[in-house]
N, C-alpha and C positions, 0 to 999 in steps of 0.2 A: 504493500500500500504506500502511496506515494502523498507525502506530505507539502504543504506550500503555506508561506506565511503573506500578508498581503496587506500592507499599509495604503490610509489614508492617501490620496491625491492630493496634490496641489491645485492642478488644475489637468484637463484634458484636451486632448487637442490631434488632428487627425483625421486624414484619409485611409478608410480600410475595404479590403475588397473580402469581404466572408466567404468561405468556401460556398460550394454547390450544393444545392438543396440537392437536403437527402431522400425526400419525399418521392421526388423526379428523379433522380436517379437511381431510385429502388425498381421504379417503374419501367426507366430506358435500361434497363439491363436484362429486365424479365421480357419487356413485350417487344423489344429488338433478338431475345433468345425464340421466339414464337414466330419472326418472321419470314419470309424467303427472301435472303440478300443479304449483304454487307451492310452495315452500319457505323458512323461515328459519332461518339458520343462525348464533346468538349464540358472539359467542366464538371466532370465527375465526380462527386466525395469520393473517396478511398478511405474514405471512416469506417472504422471497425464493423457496423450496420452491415452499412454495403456492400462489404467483401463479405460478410456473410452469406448475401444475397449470390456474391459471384460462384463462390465455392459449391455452392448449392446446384448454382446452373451445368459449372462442371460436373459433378458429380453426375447430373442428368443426361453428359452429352455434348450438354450446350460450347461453342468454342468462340472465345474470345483472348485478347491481350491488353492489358492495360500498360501505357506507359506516361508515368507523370498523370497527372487528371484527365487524361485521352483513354477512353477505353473502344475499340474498336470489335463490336461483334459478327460473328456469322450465323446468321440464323437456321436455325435449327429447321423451321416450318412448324405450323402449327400442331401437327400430328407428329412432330418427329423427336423429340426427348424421348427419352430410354431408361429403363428403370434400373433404377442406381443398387451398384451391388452394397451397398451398405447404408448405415442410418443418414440422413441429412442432420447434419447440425447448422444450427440457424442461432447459434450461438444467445446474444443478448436481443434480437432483431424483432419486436413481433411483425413487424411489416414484414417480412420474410416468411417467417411461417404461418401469418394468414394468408397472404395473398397466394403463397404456391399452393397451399391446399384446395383453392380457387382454380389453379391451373393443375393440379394431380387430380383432380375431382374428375377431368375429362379424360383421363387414361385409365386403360385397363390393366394399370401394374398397380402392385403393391411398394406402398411408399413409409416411410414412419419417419418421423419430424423430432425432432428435440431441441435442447438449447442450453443456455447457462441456469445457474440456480436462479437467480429471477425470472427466466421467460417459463420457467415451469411454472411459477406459481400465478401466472397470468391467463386471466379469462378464453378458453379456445372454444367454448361452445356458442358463445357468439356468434361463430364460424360456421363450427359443426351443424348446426343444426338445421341452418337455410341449405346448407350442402347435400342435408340429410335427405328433406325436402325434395332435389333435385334429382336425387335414384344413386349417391354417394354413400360409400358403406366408411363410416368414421368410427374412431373408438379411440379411446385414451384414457390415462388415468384417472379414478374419482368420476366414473360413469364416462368419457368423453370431455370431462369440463377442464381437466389438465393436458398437458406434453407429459411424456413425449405421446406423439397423437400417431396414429395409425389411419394410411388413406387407398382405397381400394374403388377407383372410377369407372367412368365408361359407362355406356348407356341413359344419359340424362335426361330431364324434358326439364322444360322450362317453367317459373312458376313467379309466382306474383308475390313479392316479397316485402311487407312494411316491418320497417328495421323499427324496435323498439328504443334504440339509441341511437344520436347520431353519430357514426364510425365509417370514416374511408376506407380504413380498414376491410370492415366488413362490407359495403358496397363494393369495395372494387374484387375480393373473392368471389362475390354471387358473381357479377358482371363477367369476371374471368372465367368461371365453370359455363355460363350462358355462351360461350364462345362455341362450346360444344352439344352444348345442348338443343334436343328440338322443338321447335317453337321460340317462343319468343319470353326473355326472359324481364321480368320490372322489378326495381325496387324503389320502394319508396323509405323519400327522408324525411325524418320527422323535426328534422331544421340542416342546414345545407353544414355540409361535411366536405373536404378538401375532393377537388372535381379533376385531379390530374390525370387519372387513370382516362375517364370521359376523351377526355380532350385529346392525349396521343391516340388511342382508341382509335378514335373520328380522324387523326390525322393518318392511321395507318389504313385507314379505309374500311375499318368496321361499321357496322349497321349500327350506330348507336343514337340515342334519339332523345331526348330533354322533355317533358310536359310537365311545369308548373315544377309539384315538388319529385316526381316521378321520374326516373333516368330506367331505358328501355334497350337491351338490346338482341341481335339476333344471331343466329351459331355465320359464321362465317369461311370461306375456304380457304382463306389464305389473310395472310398481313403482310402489307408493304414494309419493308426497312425505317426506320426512320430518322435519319441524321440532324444533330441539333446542338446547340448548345446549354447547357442547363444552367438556368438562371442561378446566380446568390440565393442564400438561402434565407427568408425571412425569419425562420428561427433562430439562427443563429448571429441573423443582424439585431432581433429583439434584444440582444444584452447591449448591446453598445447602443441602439436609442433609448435604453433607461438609463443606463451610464451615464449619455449625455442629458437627457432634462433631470435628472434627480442630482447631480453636482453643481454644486454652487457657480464654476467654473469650466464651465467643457463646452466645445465645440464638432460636432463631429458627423462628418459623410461616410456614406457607404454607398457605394458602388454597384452598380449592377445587380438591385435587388427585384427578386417576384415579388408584386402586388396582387398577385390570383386573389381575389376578393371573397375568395372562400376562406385565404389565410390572413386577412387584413384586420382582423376583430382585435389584437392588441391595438394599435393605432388609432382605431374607432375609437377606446376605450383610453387610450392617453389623449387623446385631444381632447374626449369630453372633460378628462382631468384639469386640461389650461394647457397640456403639452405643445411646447413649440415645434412643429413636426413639418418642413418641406419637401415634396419630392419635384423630378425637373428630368427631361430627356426621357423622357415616356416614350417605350418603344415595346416592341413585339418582338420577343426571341423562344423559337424552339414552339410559338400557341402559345405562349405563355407573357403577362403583362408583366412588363421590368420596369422599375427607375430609379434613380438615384436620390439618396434621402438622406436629408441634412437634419440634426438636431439641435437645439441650441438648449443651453441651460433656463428651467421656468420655475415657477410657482405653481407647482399643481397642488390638487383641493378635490378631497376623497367623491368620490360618487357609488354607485352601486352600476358595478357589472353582472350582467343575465342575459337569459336569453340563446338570441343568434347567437349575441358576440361571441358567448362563451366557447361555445361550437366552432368560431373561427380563430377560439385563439387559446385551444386548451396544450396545446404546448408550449405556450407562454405563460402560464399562468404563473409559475416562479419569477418568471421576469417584472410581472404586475406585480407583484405582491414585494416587491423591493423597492420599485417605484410609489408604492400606497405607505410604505412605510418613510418616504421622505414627502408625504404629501400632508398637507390642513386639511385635520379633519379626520372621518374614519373612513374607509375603502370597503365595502362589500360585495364577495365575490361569490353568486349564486349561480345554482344549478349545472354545477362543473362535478357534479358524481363520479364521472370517468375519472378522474384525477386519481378516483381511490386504487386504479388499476393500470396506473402508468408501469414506469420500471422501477419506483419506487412510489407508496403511496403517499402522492404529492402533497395532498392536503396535511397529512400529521407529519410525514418530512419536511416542508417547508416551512408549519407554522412552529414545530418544537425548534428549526434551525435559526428560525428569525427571531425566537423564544430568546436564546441562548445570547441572543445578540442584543438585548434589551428590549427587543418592539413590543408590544403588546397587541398579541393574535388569540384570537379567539378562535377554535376548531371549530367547523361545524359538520353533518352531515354529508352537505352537498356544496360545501364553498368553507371561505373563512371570513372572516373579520379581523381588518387590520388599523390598529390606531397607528396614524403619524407624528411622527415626529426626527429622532435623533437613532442613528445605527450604532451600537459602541460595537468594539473589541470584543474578543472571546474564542473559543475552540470549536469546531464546525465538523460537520463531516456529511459527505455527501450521497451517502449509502449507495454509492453503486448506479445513482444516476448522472448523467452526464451532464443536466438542462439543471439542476440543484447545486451540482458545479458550479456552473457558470453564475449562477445567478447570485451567491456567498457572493464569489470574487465580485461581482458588483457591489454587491452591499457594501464591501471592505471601500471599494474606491470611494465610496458615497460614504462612509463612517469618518468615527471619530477615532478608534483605536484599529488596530493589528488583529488581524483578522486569520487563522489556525487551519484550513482547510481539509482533514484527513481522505483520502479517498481523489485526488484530485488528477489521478487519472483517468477518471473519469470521460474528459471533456472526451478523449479519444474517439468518443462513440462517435460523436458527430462535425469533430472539432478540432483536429490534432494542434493547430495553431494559434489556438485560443490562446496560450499565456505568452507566446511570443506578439500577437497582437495589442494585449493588454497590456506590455510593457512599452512596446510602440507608441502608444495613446498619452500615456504618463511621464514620455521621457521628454 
């Protein structure tokens, strides 16, 4: 375990280019392994996540190379992955092992999934069970509801799916098994959910269809390759614009971020704060909306987050809640349940970690309660997630004492450059 100590700022200051959303490139490694042709893929994470994802695909078959953030694949064809002579590990990844269960669901091999001691104890029946729905034989631990999961496909039909949570997750495995399946397959969201999956989908030439809250698609014969570049990644630009408005003194751009408006609900929800937030150079890379985003240091003033928003910004929500805790007022953050089933459970990891550091957070069921004010000093640890990483070391910039990190290699998962970045900002 890898320790880091992390002093107050002076001030901040800086241009930073964040890696490639991970989101997107979980997705162009899977649905460029499905397609007929060569693909390029610029701007790839090579975050521990995603190599997860890659290993996986080899294992299958699938043949690519990655060099530097270039990962260039050859697709396999949609019918053409191969059943792996041994387990998949999918390491800490759940994007990994729901979504291939989505794409094992349409083959006739036997497949079994597992992963680190957290991705086991995370929810897979979420998965399982629209899968089940579909003519998918599933099974796993503790009925099906754990890893490692066991998956035996082939033979599908299509079925009409309203997701009781909102999970991209889980829409983009229905929608991946619906590849194979006959008839036509729907899910519906019960509030909009990260849509990347949709979108290269429609860019690789699948039948895929949008009405209202409902996303429709149908089995298809083939996927076009698809070459792209993968936008910055909003999540991990979310620490450096709390960075910059919750410091008394910071200035700070990012470069080449997605705006996908399905992932924009932190923003929403720091503007309604008072947050000084500009983006500029609005442009379209890969289907995907990019732009460069400037923060300036402000006075935010607690509000109550719910809702949409929370749905478009429940991998931020560590990052809120560092930002609510340098703001007037209290911060309330509702109906964010999933939080309880991240990689760690965010809610009681973030509010005991922001505890330890003076703030005063109130747990609740389905959100927290955060009083503003002053971040001190104290000994942290990030249990194994990498987004509760990052979000300490914010707090520390924004504090008043030395800030103890345990666990702080964490950031790897999504981030490898995170503390080289952070020092950049501060020097």
């Amino acid at each position: 375990m890898t320790t880091r100590t992390i002093s107050p700022a002076r001030r901040l200051r800086g241009t930073i280019s964040v890696p490639g959303d991970k989101s997107v490139s979980h997705r162009a490694a899977m649905l460029n392994a499905l397609a007929s042709g060569e693909a390029a893929v610029h701007n790839f994470l090579p975050g521990d996540d995603c190599m997860s994802t890659l290993a996986v695909l080899r294992q299958l078959g699938a043949d690519w190379s990655l060099d530097g953030a270039t990962l260039r694949v050859r697709g396999a064809g949609l019918r053409g992955l191969r059943e792996a002579d041994g387990v998949l590990d999918c390491g800490n990844s759940g994007t990994t092992m729901r979504l291939m269960c989505g794409v094992l669901a349409g083959y006739d091999v036997h497949s079994v999934l597992t992963g680190d001691a957290s991705l086991r104890t995370r929810p897979m029946a979420r998965v399982a069970e629209p899968l089940r729905q579909m003519g998918a034989r599933i099974d796993g631990r503790d009925g099906g509801r754990l890893a490692p999961v066991s998956v035996r496909g082939g033979a599908l039909r299509g079925i009409r799916y309203a997701m009781p949570v909102a999970s991209a997750q889980v829409k983009s495995a229905v929608l991946l098994a619906g590849l194979y399946a006959e008839g036509e397959t729907i899910v519906e969201e019960p509030a909009p959910a990260r849509d990347h999956t949709e979108r290269m989908l429609a860019a690789m030439g699948a039948h895929v269809r949008r009405e209202g809250a409902a996303v429709s698609i149908r089995p298809a014969a083939a996927l076009s390759p698809l070459s792209m570049r993968v936008p910055n990644d909003i999540s991990a630009a979310a620490f450096w614009i709390v960075a910059g408005l919750a410091h008394p003194d910071a200035e700070i751009t990012l470069t080449g971020v997605g705006i996908n408006p399905t992932r924009t609900g932190l923003i929403d929800a720091l503007r309604a704060m008072g947050g000084d937030i500009s983006t500029g150079e609005e442009r379209t890379v890969g289907g995907e909306p990019v732009a460069d985003i400037v923060v300036r240091s402000s006075r935010l003033e607690g509000v109550v987050v719910a809702g949409d928003t929370v749905a478009r910004m429940i991998d931020e929500a560590p990052a809120l809640a560092v930002a609510a805790a340098r703001a007037a007022g209290t911060t309330e953050v509702r109906d964010a349940g999933e939080l309880r089933v991240k990689e760690s459970d965010r809610i009681a990891t973030t509010a005991s970690q922001l505890q330890a550091l003076g703030v005063r957070v109130e747990e609740r069921d389905n959100g927290m309660a955060i009083e503003g004010g002053a971040i001190g000093g104290g000994a942290v640890r990030s249990f194994g997630d990498h987004r509760l990483a990052m979000a300490l070391a914010v707090a520390a910039l924004c504090g008043t004492g030395d800030v103890r990190i345990d666990g702080a290699e964490a950031v790897s998962v999504s981030y490898p450059a995170f503390w080289d970045d952070l020092e950049r900002l501060r020097a």
